[in-house]
mmCIF file of the N, C-alpha and C atoms, coordinates in Angstrom:
data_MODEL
# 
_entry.id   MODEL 
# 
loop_
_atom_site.group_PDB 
_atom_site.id 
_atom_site.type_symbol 
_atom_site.label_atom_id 
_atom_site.label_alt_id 
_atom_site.label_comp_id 
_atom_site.label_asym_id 
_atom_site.label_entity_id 
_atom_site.label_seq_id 
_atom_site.pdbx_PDB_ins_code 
_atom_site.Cartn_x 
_atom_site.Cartn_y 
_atom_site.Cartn_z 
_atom_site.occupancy 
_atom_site.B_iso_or_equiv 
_atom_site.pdbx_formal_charge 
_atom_site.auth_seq_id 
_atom_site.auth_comp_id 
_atom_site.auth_asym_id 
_atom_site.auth_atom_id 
_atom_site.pdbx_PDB_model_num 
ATOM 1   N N  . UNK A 1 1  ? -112.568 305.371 63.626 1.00 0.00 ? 1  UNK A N  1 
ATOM 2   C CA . UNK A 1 1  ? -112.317 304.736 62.361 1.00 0.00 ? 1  UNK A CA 1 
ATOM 3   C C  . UNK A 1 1  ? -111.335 303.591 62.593 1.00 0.00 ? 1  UNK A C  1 
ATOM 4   N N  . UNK A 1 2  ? -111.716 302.541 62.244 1.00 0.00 ? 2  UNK A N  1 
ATOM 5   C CA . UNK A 1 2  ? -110.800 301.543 61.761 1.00 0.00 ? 2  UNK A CA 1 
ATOM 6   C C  . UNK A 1 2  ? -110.439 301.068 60.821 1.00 0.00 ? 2  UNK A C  1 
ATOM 7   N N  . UNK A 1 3  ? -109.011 300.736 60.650 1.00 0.00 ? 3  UNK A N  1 
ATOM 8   C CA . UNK A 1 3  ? -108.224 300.351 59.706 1.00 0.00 ? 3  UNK A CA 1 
ATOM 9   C C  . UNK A 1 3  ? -106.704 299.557 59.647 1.00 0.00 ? 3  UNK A C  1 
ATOM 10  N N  . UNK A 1 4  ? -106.978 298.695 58.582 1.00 0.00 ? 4  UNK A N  1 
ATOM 11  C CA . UNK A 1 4  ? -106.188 297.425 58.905 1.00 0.00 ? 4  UNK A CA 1 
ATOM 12  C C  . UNK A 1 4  ? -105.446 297.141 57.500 1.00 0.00 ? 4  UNK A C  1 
ATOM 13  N N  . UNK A 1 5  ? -104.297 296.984 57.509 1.00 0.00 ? 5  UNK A N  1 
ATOM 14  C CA . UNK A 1 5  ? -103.945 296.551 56.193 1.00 0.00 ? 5  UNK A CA 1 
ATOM 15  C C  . UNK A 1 5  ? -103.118 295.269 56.480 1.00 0.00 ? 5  UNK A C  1 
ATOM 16  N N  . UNK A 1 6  ? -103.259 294.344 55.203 1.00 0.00 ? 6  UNK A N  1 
ATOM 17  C CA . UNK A 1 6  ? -102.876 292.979 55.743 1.00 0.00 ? 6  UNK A CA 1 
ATOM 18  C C  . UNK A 1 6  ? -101.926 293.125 54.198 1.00 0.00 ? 6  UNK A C  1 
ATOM 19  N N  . UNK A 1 7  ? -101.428 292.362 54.396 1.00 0.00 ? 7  UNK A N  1 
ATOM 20  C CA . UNK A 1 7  ? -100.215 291.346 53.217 1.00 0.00 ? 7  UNK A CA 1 
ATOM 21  C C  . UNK A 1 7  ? -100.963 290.429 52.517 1.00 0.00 ? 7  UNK A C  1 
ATOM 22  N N  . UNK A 1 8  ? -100.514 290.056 51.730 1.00 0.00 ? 8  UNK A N  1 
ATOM 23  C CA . UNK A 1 8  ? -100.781 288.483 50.741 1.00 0.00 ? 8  UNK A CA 1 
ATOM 24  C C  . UNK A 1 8  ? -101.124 287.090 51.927 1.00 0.00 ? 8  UNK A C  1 
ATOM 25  N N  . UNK A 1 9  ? -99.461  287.469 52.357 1.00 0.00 ? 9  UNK A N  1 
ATOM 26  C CA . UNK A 1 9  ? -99.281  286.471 53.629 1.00 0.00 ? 9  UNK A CA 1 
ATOM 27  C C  . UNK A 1 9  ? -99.955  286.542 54.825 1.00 0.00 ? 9  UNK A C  1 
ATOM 28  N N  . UNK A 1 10 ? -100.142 288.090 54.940 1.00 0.00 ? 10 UNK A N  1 
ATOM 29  C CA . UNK A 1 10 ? -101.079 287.863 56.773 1.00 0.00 ? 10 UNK A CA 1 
ATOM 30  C C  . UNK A 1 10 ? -102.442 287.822 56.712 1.00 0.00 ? 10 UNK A C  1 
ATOM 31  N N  . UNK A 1 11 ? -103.215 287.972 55.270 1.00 0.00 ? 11 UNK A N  1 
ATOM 32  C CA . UNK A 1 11 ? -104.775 287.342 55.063 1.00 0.00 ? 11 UNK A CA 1 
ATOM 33  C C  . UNK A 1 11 ? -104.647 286.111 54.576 1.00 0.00 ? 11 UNK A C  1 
ATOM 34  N N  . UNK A 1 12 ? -103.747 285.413 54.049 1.00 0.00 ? 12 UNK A N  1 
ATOM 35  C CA . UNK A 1 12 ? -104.219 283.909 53.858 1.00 0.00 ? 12 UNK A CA 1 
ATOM 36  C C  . UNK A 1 12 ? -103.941 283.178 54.713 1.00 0.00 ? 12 UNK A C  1 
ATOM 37  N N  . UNK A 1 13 ? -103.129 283.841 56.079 1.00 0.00 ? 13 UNK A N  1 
ATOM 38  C CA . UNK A 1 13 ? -103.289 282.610 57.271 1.00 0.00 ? 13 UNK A CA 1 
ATOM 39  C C  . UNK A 1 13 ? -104.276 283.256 58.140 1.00 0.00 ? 13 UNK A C  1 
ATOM 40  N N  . UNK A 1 14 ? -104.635 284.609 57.763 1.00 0.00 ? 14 UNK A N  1 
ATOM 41  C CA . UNK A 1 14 ? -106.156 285.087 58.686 1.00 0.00 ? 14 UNK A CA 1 
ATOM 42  C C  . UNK A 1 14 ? -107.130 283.897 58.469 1.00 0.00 ? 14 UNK A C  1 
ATOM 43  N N  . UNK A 1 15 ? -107.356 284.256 56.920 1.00 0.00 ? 15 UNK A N  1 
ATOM 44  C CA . UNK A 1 15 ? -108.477 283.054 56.090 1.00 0.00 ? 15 UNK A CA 1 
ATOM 45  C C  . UNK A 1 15 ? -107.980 281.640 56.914 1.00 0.00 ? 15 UNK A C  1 
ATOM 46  N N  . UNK A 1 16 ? -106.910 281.303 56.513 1.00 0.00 ? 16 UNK A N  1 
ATOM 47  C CA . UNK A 1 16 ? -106.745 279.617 56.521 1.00 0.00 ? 16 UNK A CA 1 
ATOM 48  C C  . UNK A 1 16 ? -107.214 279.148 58.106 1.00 0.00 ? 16 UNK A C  1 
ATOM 49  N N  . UNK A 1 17 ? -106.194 280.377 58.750 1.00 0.00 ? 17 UNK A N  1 
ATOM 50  C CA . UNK A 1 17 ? -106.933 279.941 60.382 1.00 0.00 ? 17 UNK A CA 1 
ATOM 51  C C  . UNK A 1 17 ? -108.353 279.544 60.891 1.00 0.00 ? 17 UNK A C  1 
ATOM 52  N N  . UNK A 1 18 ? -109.089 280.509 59.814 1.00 0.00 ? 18 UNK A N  1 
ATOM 53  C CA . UNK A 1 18 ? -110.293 280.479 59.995 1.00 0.00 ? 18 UNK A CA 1 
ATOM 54  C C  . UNK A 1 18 ? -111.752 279.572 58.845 1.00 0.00 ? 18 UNK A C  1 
ATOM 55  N N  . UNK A 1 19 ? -110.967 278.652 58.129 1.00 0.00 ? 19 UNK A N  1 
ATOM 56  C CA . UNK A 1 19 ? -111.574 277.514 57.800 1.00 0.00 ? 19 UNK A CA 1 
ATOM 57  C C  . UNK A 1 19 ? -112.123 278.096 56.482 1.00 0.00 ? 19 UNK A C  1 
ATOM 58  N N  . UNK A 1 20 ? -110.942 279.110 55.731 1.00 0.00 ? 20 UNK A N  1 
ATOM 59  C CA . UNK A 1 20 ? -111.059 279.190 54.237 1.00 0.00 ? 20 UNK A CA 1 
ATOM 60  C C  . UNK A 1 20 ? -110.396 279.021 53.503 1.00 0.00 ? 20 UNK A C  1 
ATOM 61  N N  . UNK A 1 21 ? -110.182 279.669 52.162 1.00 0.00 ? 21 UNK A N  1 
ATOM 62  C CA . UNK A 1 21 ? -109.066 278.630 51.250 1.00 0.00 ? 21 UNK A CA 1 
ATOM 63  C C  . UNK A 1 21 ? -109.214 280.053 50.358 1.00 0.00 ? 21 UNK A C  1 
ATOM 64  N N  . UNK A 1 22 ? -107.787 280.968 50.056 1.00 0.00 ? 22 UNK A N  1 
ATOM 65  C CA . UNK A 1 22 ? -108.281 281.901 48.926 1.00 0.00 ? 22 UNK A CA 1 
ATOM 66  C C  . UNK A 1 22 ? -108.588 281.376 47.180 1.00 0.00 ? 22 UNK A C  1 
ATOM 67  N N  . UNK A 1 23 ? -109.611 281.829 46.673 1.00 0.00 ? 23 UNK A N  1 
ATOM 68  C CA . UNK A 1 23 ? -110.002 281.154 45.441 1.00 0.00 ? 23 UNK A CA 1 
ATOM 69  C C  . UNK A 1 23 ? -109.120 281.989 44.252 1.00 0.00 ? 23 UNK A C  1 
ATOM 70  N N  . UNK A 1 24 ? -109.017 283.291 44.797 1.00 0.00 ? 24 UNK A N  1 
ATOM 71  C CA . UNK A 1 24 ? -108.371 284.283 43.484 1.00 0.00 ? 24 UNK A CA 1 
ATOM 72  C C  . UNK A 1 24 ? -108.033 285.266 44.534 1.00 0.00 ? 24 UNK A C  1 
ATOM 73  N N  . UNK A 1 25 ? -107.034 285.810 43.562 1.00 0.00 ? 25 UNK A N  1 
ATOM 74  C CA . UNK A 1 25 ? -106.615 286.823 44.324 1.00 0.00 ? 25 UNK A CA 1 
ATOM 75  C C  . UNK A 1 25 ? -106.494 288.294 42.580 1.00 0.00 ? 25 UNK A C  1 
ATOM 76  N N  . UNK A 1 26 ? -106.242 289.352 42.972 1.00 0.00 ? 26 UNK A N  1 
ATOM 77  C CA . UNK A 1 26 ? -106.129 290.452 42.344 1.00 0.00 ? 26 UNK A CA 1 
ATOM 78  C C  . UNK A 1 26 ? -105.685 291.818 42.932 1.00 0.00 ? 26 UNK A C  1 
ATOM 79  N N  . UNK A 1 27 ? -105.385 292.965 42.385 1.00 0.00 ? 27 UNK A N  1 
ATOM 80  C CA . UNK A 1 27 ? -104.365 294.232 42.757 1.00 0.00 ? 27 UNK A CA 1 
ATOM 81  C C  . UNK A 1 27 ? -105.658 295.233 42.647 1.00 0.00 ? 27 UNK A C  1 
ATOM 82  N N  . UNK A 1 28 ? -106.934 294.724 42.026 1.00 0.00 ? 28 UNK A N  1 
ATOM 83  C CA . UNK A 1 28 ? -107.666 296.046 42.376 1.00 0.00 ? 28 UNK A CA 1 
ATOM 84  C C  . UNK A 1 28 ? -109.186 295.183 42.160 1.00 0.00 ? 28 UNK A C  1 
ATOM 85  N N  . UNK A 1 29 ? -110.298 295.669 42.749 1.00 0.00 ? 29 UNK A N  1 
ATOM 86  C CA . UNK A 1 29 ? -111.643 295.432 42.125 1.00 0.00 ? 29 UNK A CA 1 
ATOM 87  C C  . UNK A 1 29 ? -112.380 295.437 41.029 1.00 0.00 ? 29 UNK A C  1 
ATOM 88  N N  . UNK A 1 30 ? -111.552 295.527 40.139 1.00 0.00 ? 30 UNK A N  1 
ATOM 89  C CA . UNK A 1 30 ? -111.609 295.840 38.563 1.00 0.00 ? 30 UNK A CA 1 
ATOM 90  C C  . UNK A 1 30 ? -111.134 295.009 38.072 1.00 0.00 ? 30 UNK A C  1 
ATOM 91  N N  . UNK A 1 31 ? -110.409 293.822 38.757 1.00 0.00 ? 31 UNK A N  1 
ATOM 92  C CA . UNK A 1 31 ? -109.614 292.462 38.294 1.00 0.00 ? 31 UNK A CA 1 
ATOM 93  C C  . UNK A 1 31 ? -108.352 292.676 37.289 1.00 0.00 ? 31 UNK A C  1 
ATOM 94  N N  . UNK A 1 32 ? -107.660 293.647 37.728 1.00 0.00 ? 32 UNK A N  1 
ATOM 95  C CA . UNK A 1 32 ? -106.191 293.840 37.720 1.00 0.00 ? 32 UNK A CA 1 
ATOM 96  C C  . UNK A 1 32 ? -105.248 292.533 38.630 1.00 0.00 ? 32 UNK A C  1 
ATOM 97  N N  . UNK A 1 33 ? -104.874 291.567 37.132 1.00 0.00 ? 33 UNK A N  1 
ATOM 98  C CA . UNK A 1 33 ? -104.009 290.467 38.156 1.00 0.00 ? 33 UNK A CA 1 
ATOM 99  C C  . UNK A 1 33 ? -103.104 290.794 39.093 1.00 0.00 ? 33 UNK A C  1 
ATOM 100 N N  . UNK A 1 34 ? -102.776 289.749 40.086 1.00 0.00 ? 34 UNK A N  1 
ATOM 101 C CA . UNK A 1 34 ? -102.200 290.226 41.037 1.00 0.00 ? 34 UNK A CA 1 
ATOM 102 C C  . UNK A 1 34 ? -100.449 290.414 41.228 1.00 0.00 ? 34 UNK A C  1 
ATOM 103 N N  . UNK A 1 35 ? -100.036 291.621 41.133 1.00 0.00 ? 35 UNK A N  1 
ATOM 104 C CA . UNK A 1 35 ? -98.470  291.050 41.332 1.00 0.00 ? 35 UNK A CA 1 
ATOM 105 C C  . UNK A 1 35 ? -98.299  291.682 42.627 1.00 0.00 ? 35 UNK A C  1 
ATOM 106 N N  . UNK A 1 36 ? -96.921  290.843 42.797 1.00 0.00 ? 36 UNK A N  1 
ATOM 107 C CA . UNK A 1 36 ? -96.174  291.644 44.198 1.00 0.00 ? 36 UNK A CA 1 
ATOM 108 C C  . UNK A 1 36 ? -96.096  293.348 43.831 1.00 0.00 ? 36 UNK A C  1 
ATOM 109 N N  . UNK A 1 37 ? -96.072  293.860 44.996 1.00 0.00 ? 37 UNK A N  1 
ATOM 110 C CA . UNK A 1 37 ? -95.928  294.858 45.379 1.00 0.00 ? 37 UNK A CA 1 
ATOM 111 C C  . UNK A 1 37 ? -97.354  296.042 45.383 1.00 0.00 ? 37 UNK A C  1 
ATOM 112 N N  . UNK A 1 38 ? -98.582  295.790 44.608 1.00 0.00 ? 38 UNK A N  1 
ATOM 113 C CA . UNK A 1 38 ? -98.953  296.000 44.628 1.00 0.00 ? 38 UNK A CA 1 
ATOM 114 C C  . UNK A 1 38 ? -99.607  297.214 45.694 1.00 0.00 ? 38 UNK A C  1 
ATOM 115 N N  . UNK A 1 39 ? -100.715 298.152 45.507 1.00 0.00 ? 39 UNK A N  1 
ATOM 116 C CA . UNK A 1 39 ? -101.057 299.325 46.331 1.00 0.00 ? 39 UNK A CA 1 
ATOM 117 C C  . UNK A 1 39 ? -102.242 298.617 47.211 1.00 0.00 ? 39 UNK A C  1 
ATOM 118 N N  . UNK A 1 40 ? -103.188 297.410 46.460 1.00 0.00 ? 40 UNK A N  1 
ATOM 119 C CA . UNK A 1 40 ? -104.413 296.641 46.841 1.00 0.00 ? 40 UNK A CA 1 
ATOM 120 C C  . UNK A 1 40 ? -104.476 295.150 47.221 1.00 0.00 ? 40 UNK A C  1 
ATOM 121 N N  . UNK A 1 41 ? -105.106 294.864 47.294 1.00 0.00 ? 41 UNK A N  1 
ATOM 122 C CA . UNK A 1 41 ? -105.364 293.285 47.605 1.00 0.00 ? 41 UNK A CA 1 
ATOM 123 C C  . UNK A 1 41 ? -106.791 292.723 47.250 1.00 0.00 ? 41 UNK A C  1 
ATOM 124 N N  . UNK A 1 42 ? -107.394 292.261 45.940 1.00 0.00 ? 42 UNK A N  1 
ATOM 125 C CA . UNK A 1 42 ? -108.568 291.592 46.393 1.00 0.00 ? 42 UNK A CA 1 
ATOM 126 C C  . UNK A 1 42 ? -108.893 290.414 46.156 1.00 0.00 ? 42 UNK A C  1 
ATOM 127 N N  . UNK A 1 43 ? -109.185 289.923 47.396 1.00 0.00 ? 43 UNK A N  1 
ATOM 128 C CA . UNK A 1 43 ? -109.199 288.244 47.610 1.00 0.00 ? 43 UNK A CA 1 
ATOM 129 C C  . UNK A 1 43 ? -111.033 287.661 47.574 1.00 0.00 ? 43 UNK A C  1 
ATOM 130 N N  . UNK A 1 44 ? -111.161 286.214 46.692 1.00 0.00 ? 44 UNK A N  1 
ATOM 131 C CA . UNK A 1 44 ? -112.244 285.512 47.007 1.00 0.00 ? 44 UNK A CA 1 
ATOM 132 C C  . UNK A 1 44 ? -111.629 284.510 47.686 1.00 0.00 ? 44 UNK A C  1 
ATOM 133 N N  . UNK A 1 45 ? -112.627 284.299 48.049 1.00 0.00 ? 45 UNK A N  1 
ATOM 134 C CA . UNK A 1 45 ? -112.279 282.987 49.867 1.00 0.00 ? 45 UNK A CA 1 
ATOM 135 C C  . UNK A 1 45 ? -113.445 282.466 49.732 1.00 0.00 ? 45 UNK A C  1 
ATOM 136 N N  . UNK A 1 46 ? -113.486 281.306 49.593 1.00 0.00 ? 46 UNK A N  1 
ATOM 137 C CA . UNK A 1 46 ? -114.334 279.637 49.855 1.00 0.00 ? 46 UNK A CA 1 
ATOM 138 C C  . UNK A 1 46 ? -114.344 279.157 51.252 1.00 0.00 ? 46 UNK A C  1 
ATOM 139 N N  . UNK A 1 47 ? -115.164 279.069 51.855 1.00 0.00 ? 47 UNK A N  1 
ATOM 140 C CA . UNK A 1 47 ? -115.178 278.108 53.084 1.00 0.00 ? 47 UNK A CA 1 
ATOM 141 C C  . UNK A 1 47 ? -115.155 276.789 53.145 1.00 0.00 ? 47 UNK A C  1 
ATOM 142 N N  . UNK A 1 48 ? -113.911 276.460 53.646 1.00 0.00 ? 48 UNK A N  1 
ATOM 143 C CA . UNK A 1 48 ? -113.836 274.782 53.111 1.00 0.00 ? 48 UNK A CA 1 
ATOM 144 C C  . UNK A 1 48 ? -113.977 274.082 54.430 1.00 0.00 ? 48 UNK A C  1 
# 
């Protein structure tokens, strides 16, 4: 099993490194806005 948990900060320079741009971000898949501290992370990413 693998498993990875990233930050705010260590997926948007994953993304950016890799030639995306986050579009939205949110605290759950149900589109709970996003605040700090949060338990989740869910990000849309554009390829720019």
């Amino acid at each position: 099993m693998w498993f990875h948990d990233y930050s705010l900060q260590t997926i948007s320079e994953v993304l950016t490194n890799n030639g995306f741009k986050i579009a939205h971000i949110w605290n759950s898949l149900t589109g709970e806005e996003y605040k700090v501290g949060g338990d989740w992370i869910a990000v849309i990413a554009q390829k720019v």
